[in-house]
C-alpha positions as CSV (number, residue, x, y, z in Angstrom):
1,X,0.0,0.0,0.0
2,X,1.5,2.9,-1.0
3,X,2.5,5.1,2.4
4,X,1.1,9.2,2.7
5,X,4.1,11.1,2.8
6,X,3.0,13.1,6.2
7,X,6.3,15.6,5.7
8,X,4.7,16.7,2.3
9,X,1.1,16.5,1.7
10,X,-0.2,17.2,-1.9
11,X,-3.6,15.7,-2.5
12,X,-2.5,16.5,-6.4
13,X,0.6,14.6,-6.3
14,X,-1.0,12.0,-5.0
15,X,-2.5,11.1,-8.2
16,X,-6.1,10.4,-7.0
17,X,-8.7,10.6,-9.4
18,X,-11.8,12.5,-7.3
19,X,-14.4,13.3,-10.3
20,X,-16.7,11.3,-8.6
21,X,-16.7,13.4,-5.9
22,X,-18.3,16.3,-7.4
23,X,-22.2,14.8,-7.4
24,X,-21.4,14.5,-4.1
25,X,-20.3,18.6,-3.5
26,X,-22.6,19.5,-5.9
27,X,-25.6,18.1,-3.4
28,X,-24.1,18.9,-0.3
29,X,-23.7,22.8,-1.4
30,X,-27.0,22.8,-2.8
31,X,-28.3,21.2,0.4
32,X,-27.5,24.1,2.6
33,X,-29.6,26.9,3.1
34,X,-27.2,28.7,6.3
35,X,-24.7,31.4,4.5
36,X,-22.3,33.3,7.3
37,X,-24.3,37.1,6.4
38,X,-20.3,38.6,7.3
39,X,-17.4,37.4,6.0
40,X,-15.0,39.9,7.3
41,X,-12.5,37.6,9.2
42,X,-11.9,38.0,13.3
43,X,-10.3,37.0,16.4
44,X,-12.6,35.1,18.4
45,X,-10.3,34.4,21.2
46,X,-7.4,35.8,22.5
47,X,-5.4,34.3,25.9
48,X,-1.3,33.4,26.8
49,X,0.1,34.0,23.8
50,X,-2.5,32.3,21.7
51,X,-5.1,33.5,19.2
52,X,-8.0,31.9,18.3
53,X,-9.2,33.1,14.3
54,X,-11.4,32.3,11.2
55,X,-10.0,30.5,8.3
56,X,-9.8,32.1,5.7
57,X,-8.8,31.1,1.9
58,X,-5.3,31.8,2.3
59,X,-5.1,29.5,6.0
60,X,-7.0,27.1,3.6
61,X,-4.0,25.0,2.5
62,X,-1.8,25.1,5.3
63,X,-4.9,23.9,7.8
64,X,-5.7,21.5,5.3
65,X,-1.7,19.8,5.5
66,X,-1.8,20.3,9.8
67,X,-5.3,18.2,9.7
68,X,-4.2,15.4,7.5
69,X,-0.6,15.2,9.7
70,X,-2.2,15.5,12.9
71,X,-6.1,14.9,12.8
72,X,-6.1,12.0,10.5
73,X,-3.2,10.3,12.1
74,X,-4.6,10.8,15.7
75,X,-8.2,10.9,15.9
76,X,-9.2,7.4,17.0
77,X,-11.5,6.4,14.2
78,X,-8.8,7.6,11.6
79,X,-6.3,6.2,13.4
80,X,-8.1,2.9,14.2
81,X,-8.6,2.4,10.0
82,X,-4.8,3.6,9.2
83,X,-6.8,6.3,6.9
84,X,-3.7,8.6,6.4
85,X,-2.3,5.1,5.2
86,X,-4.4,5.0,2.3
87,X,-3.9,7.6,0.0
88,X,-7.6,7.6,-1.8
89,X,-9.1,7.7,2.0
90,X,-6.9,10.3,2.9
91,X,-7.6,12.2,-0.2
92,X,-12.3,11.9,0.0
93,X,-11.4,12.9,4.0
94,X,-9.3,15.9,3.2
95,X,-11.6,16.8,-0.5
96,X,-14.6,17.1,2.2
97,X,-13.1,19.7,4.6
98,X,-11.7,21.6,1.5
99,X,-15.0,21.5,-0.3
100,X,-17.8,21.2,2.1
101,X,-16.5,22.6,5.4
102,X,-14.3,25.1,4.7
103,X,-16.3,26.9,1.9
104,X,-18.7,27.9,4.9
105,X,-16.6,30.2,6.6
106,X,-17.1,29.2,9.8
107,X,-14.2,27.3,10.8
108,X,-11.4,28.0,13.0
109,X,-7.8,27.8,13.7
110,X,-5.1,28.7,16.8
111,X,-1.6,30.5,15.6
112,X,0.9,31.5,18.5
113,X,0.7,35.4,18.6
114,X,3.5,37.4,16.8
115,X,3.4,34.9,14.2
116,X,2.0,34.8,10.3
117,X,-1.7,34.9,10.5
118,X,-2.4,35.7,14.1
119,X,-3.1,39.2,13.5
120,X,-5.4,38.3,10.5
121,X,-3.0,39.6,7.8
122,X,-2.8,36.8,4.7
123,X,0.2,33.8,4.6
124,X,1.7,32.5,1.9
125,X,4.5,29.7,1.2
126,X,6.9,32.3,1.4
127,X,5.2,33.8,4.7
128,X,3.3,30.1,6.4
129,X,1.8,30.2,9.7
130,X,2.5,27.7,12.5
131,X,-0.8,26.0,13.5
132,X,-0.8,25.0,17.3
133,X,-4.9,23.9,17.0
134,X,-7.7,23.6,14.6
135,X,-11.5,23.3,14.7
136,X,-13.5,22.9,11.4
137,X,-17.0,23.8,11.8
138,X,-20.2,24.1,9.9
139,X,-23.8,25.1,10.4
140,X,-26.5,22.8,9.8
141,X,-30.5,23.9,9.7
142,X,-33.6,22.4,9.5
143,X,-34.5,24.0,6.3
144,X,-31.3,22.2,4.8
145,X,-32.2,20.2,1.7
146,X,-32.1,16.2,2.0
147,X,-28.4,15.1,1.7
148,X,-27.1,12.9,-0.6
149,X,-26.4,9.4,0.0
150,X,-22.7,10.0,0.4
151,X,-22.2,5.8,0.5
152,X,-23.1,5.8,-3.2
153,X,-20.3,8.5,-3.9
154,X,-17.6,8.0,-2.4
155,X,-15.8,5.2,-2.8
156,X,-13.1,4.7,0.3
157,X,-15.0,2.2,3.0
158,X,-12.7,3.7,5.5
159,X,-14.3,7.6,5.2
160,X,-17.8,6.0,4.7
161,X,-17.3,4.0,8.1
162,X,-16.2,7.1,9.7
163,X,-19.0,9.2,8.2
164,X,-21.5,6.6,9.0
165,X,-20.4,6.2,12.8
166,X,-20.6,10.2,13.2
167,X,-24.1,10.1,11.5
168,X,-25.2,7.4,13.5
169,X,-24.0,8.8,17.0
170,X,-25.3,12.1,15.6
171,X,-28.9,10.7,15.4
172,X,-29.0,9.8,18.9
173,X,-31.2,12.9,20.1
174,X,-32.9,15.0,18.0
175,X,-31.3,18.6,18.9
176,X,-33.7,20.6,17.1
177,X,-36.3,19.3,19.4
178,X,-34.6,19.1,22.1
179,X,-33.2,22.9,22.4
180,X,-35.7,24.2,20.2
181,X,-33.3,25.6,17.8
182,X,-33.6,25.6,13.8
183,X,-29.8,25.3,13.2
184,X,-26.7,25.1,15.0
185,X,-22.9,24.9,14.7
186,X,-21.4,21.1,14.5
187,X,-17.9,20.0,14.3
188,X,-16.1,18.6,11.6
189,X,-12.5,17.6,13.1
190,X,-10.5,19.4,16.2
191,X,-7.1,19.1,16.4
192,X,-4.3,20.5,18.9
193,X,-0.4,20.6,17.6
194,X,1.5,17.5,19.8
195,X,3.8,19.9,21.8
196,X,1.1,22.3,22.3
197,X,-1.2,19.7,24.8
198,X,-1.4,20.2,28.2
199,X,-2.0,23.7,27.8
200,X,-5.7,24.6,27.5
201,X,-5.6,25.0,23.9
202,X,-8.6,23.0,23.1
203,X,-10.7,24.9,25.6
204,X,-9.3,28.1,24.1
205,X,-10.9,26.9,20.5
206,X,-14.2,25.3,22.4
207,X,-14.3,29.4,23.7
208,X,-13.9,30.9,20.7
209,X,-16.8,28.5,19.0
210,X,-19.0,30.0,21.5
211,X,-18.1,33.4,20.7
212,X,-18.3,32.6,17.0
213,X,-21.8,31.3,17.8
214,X,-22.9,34.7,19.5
215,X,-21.6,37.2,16.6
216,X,-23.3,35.2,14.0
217,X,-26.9,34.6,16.0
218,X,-26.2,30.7,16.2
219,X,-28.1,30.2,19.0
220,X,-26.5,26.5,19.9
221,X,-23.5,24.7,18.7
222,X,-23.5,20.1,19.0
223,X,-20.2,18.3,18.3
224,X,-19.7,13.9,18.3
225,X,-16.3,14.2,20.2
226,X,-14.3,10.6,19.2
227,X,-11.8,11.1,21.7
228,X,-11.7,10.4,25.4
229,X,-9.3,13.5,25.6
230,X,-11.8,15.8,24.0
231,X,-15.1,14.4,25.2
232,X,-13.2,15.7,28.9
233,X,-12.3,19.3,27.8
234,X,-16.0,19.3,26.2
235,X,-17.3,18.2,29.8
236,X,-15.3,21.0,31.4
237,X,-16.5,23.6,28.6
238,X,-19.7,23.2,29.7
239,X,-21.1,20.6,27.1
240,X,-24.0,18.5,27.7
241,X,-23.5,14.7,27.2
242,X,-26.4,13.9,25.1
243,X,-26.0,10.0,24.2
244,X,-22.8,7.6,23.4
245,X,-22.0,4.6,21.3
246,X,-19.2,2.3,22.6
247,X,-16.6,1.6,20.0
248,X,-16.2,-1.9,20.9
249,X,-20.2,-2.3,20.5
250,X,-20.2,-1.3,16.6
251,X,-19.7,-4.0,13.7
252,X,-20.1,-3.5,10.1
253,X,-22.3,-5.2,7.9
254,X,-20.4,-9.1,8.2
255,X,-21.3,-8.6,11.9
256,X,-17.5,-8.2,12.6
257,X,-15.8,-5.4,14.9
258,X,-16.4,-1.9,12.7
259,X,-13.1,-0.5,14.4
260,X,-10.9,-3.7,15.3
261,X,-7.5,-1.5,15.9
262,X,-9.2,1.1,17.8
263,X,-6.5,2.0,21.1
264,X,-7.8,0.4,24.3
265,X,-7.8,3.9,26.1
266,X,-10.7,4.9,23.2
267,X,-14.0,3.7,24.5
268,X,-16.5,5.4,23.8
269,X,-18.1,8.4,20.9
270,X,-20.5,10.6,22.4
271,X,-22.9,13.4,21.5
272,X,-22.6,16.7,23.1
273,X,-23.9,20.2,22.9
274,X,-24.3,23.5,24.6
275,X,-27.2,26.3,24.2
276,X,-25.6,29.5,23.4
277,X,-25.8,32.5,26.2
């Protein structure tokens, strides 16, 4: 199996034909009906040397690259199916934040102050910034189209299974219902830079969500956090456990384990949210 070069990710140079994937962009666009109304980027948290900002087209790339080498490798689902392994898994996962997340504007990503990007000026190749934490984000409403059927789309089993395990916890509770509200903010992937745990960084971009959600009149933001580590920093946040799934209770359609490598300290993916004050 040919190996994702994690030093120098190029979804082009990795030769992966994604044609297919534009039914799927095409319906997923068209499926929205939740535009940000102000595009004009901002800090949305600021604290110890680290700021918390929108993504904007020029961060595109370079948060693109930090999620595959980081998220992808470390998240416990990703992990558990070697997805950064496989270069046409890697390549639907990381087409889907570029296409379908991203293009929404709501997403957001933690640079250490004084350095490119933190005080919203553009980066470049010649000017990059160093990413300590990311957060991609979206809005989904109830006046949102029907999806499509993203299993007859795509065409990596690995991304479906993932994608079908976040849908599934994600049906759970019925949020709308529950707090009233006709959209919210859900997460897409969160992240924080290896040598930057331990020090409150993803509580600093769970803060800045909130504050996101209060500027733009999202009155309530849900996540399914995959991690034990993140479902705790959640908990502290002030999220609201709203229903699980326990990793070694899932199989696939053979009736065998759907995440058979998944690390012993990974137990369980939950559903959380918090009402916006």
């Amino acid at each position: 199996m040919q190996q994702l070069d994690k030093t120098n990710f190029n979804l082009k140079a990795m030769a992966v034909d994604l044609g297919h994937f534009v039914a799927l962009e095409v319906g997923l666009s068209s499926a929205q009906s939740w535009h940000r109304p102000d595009l004009h980027p901002r800090v949305w948290f600021e604290q110890d040397g680290v700021v918390v900002r929108d993504v904007t087209p020029d961060l595109d790339p370079f948060v693109l690259d930090y999620m595959v080498k980081n998220y992808l490798t470390e998240e416990p689902m990703n992990q558990a199916l070697r997805v950064s392994e496989d270069p046409l898994a890697a390549a639907e996962q990381t087409a889907i934040w570029e296409k379908l997340i991203l293009s929404q504007r709501v997403s957001i990503v933690a640079l250490q102050k004084g350095t490119p990007g933190a005080d919203l000026e553009k980066v470049s190749e010649d000017c990059p910034p160093k990413i300590i934490g990311a957060n991609l984000l979206f809005v989904t409403s109830k006046s949102d189209h029907e999806l499509p059927d993203f299993r007859k789309v795509l065409k990596s089993e690995k991304v479906i299974t993932c994608l079908h395990t976040f849908f599934e916890t994600s049906s759970l509770v019925d949020v709308y219902e529950r707090y009233a509200a006709d959209h919210y903010l859900d997460g897409a992937g969160m992240s924080v830079a290896s040598e930057w745990r331990g020090k409150g960084i993803g509580k600093m971009l769970l803060e800045a969500r909130l504050n996101l959600c209060r500027s733009l009149d999202i009155p309530l933001t849900k996540t399914v956090f995959t991690s034990v580590q993140s479902q705790k920093v959640a908990l502290k946040s002030g999220f609201e456990l709203l229903g699980e799934l326990v990793y070694s209770d899932l199989t696939d359609a053979e009736g065998q384990p759907r995440f058979p490598k998944m690390h012993p300290d990974q137990k369980r993916i939950q559903m959380m949210a918090l009402k916006i004050t």
